[in-house]
Structures are given as C-alpha cells and as structure tokens.
C-alpha positions as CSV (number, residue, x, y, z in Angstrom):
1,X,-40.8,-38.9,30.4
2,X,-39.9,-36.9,27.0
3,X,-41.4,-38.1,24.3
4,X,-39.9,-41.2,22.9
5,X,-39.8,-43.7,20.0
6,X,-41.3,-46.6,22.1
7,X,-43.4,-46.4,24.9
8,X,-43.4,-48.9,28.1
9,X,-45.9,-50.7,26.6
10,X,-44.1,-51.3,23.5
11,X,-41.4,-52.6,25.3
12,X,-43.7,-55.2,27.5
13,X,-45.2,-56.1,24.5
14,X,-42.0,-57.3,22.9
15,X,-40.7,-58.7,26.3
16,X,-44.1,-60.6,27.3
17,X,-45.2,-60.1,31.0
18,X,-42.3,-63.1,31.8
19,X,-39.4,-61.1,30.2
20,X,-41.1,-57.9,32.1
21,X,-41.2,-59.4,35.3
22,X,-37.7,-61.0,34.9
23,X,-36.3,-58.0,33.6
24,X,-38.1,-55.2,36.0
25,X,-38.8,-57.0,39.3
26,X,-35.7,-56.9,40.8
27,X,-37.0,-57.2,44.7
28,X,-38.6,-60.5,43.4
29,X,-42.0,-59.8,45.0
30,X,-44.1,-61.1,41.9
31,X,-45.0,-57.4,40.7
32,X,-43.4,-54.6,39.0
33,X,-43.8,-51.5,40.6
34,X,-43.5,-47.7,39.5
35,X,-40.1,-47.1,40.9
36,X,-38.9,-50.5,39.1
37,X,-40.4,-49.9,35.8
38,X,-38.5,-46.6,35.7
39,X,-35.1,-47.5,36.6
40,X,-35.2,-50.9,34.1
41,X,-37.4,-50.3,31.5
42,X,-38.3,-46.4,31.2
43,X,-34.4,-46.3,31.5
44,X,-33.9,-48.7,28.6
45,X,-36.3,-46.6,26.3
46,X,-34.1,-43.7,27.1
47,X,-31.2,-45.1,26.1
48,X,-32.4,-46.3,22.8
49,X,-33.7,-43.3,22.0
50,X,-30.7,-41.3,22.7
51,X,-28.9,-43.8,20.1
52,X,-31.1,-42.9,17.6
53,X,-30.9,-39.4,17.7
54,X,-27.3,-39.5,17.7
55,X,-27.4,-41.5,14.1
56,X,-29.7,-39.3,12.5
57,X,-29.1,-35.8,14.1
58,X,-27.0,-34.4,11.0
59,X,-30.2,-35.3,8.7
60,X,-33.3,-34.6,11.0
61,X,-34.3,-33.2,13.9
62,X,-34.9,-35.1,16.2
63,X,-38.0,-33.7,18.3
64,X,-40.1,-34.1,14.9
65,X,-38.7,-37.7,14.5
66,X,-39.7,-38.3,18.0
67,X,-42.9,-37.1,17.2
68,X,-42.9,-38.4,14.3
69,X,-44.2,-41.8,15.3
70,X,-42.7,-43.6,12.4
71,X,-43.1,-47.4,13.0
72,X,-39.4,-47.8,12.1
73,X,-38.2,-45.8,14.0
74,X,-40.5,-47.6,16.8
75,X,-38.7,-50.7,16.3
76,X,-35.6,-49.5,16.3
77,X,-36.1,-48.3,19.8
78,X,-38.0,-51.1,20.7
79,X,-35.2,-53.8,19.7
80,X,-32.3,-51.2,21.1
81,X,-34.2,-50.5,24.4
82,X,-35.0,-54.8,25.0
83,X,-31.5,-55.9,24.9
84,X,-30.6,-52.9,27.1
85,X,-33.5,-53.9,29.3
86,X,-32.0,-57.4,29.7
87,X,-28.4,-57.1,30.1
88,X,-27.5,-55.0,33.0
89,X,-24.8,-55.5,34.4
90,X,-23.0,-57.5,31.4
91,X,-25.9,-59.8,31.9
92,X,-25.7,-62.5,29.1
93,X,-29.2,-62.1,26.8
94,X,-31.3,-64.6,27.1
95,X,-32.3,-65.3,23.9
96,X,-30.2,-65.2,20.2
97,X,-32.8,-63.6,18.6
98,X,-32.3,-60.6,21.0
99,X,-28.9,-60.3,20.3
100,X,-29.7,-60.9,16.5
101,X,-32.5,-58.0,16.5
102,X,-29.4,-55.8,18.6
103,X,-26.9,-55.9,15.9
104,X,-29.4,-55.3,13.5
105,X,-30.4,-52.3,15.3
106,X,-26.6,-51.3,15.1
107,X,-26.4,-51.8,11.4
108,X,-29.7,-50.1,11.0
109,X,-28.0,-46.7,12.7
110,X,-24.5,-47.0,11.2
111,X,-26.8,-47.0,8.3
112,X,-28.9,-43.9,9.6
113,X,-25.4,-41.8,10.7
114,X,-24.2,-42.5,7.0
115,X,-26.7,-40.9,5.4
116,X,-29.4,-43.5,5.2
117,X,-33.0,-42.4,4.8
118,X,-35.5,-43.8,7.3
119,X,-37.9,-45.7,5.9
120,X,-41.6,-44.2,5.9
121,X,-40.2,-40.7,7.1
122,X,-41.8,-37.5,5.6
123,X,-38.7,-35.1,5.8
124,X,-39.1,-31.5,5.9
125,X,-39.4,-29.3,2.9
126,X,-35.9,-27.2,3.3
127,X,-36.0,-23.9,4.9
128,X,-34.8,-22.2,1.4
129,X,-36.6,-23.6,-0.7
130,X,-39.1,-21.8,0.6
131,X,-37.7,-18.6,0.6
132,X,-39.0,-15.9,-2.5
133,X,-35.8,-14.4,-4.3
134,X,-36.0,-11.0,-5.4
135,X,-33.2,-11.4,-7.7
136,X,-34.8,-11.5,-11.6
137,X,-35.3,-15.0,-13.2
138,X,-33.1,-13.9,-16.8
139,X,-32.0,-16.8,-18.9
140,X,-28.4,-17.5,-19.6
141,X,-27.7,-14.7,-17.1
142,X,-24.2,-15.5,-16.8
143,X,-24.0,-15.1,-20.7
144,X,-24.8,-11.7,-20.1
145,X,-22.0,-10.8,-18.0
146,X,-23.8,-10.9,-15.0
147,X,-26.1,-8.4,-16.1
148,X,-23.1,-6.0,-16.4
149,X,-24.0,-5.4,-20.6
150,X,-25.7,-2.9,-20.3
151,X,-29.3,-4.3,-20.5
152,X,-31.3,-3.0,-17.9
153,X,-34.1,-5.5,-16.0
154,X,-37.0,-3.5,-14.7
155,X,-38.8,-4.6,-11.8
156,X,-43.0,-4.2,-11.3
C-alpha cells in the first residue's frame, strides 16, 4: 500500500478489536485474515485518503502531505476511513458518534477545498520566492519611467 494518512493500525485502534472483527471478518471464523483486512479496512484507508487529496490538491501536494504525517490530517483519515469501514453496502453505522466524527470530517474538507489551512502543516517555501532576479533593485523605478530617463544602472 502507498503511503497513507492512517495506517491499519490506526484504524483498529479507533475501531477496537470488536469493531475490527465485526467490520473485517466477514467469513465469521473468529479472525481476520490478510485478504479480509485488505478488502475492508486497507480499502477504507484508501478511500479516505483519496478524499483528502482531492480537498487540498489546489493548495498542497499531496505526496508531501502524505508524508507529511501531520496528526490532523491522521484523523481526518482515520474518522473518514471508520465510517467507510463500517457501512458497506448502505450498512447503517453503528454508533452516532461515528456518523458525528463523518460529518465533521466532511466539514473539515469543504473547509480544506475552500482554502482552509491544515492545522500543524509546514507548507512549502514557494518556488519563486526562491528564485535570484537579475533585474536591479532601484527605488521608485516606475517614477523613472521605467528606467527609460536616461539614467543608466551599471551592473558588477
């Protein structure tokens, strides 16, 4: 799997081992197996993830936001990728507070795709403001008609 905001382990942590086992064992053998934890919960984090790079995609990009590790962003995931986990299917959620941390998550990435910074994020110097200009620094150069007046600016 790519690099995402949450891992597995994120997501069993906020599920417990009875939401995991509920949501991922779907044979109903007692155990989660690789193949299960893929299509349920790997799947899940996926999706999330994809969400969240679609809201901030005009801002950031989002390979260094995935590896940013920023905790918000973590959560994000983490609350997007549980409710996915448990409704498949139009499944009803289990729980309120699931569906309360989901449309929180969705306000938090309307937020995001308007413009919204992400909280704890260490955005990128721009690209040109890094870049040395080789045009000459003059004061009130427009004053000067655009350095058309006949003053000449030498160079080192």
């Amino acid at each position: 799997m790519a690099t995402e905001y949450c891992t597995d382990g994120d997501v069993r942590n906020r599920l417990t081992d009875n939401g995991r086992m509920w949501v991922a064992d779907r044979d109903q053998n007692g155990a989660v197996s690789a193949a299960e934890q893929a299509q349920n919960i790997s799947e899940a984090i996926v999706w999330a993830g994809t969400k969240i790079d679609a809201a901030i995609v005009n801002r950031v990009n989002s390979v260094t936001a995935r590896a940013s590790g920023n905790l918000y962003l973590r959560h994000l995931c983490k609350d997007l990728a549980v409710w996915y986990a448990l409704t498949p299917g139009g499944r009803e959620t289990p729980s309120d507070s699931v569906m309360l941390a989901f449309k929180m998550a969705l306000m938090e990435l309307e937020r995001l795709a308007g413009g919204g910074d992400i909280p704890g994020y260490v955005y990128p110097v721009p690209i040109n403001s890094l870049a040395v200009t080789r045009t000459p620094k003059v004061k009130n150069w427009s004053t000067c008609c655009g350095g058309n007046c006949g003053t000449r600016i030498w160079r080192r």
